[in-house]
N, C-alpha and C positions, 0 to 999 in steps of 0.2 A: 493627586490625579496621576495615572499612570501614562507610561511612557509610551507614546504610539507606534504600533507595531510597522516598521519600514518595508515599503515593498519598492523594490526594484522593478521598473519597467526597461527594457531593452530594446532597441530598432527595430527589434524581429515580432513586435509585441508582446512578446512573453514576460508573463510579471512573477516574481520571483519574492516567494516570502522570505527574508534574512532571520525569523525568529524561528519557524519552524524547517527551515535551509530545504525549500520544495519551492518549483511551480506551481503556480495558484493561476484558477481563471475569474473570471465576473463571479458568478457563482459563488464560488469559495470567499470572494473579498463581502460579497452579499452576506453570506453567511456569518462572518467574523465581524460581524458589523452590526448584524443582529444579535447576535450573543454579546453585545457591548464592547467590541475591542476597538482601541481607536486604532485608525491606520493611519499614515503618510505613504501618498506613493511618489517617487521620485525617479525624474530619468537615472537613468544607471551610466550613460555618459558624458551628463552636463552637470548634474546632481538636482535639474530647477524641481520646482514643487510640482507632481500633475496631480493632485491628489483631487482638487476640482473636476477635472474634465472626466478621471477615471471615476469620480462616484457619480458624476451626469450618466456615464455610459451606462454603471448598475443600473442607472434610472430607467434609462432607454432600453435595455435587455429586459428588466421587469415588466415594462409597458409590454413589449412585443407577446410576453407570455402569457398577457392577462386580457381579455376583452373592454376591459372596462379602462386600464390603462390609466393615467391621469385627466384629468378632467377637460376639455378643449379651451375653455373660459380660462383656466391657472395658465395654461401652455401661451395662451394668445396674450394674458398680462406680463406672465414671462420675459418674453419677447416685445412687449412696449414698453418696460420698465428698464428702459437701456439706460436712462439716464441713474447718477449718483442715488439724488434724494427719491427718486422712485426705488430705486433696490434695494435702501436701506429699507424705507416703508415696508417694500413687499416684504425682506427679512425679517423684519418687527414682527411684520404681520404674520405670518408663518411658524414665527419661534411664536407665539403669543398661543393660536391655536393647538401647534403641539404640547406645548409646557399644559396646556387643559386638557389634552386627551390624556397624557401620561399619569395626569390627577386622578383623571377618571378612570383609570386603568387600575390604578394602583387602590383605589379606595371600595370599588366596586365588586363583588365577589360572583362568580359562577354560582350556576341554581344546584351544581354539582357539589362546589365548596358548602353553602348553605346547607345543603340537606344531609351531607358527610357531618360537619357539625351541629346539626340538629340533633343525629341521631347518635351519636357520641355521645352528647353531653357536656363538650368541652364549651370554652367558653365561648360570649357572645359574638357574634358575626359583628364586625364593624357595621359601626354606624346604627346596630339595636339600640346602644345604651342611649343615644342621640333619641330613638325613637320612645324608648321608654320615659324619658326626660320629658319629652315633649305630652304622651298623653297622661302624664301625673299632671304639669301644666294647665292641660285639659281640665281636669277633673277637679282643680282647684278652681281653677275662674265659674267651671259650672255650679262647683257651690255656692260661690258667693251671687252666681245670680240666682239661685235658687232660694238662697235664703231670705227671709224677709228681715228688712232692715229697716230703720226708724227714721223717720225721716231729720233729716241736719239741716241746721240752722247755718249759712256761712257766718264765716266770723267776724266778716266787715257789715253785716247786713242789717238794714235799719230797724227797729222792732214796729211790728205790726200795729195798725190803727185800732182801737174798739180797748176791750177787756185785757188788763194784763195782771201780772203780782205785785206790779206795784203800785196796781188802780183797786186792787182790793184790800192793801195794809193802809192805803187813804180810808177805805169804807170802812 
């Protein structure tokens, strides 16, 4: 795992990247966070951790700039889930959702990618070969109910009353 990029925060608010030796605002920390960079941010004269409060505030800065913002339902369990075993939950609950959108991020392909490798010829789009498995699948089980089969005796099962072969090596 790599080493998280420190940022200085100062009295004055100004946060200060030590990796790239610049002032950085929301924005920039947004950005570096998006592109996967882990940060810590830390007062500059106590040394404590803000690195919580300063990525609430991205939170908070994003909302303002978006209509749609976070959801009012998340924000209001937010804020009820004061207690311990509530936070953990919501955090479970949270990390559990994203760990599945990132699945579905990563396994899912643009109509863009698709049709670039359609028309390439290179190889299959994830998850074809999954679909080609499945309709061979198909086409096996359709045979077999297509075809006609003889009818089976079970092998525990009693023999029939009336005529058999060895009511006719009697006769």
């Amino acid at each position: 795992m790599q080493q998280p990029v420190i940022i200085r925060k100062y009295p004055n608010r100004r946060l200060y990247d030590t990796a790239s030796r610049r002032y950085v605002n929301l924005d920039d920390l947004a950005a570096m966070i998006r592109k996967g960079t882990e940060i810590q941010v830390v007062d500059a004269k106590t040394g404590d951790d803000l690195t919580r409060v300063i990525l609430t505030q991205v939170i908070v800065e994003d909302a303002k700039d978006q209509p749609t913002g976070l959801p009012l339902e998340l924000l209001r369990q937010l804020i009820m889930a004061s207690d311990r075993a509530g936070q953990e939950f919501l955090m479970w609950y949270l990390n559990s959702a994203f760990e599945a959108y990132e699945k579905v991020q990563k396994t899912a392909l643009s109509p863009i990618q698709m049709v670039k490798s359609f028309l390439s010829g290179d190889e299959k789009p994830a998850g074809e070969g999954e679909l080609d498995r499945l309709r061979r699948r198909i086409a096996e089980l359709e045979a077999l109910v297509q075809k006609p089969q003889k009818p089976q005796r079970a092998k525990n099962a009693k023999p029939r009353r009336g005529k058999s072969s060895s009511d006719d090596a009697i006769r």
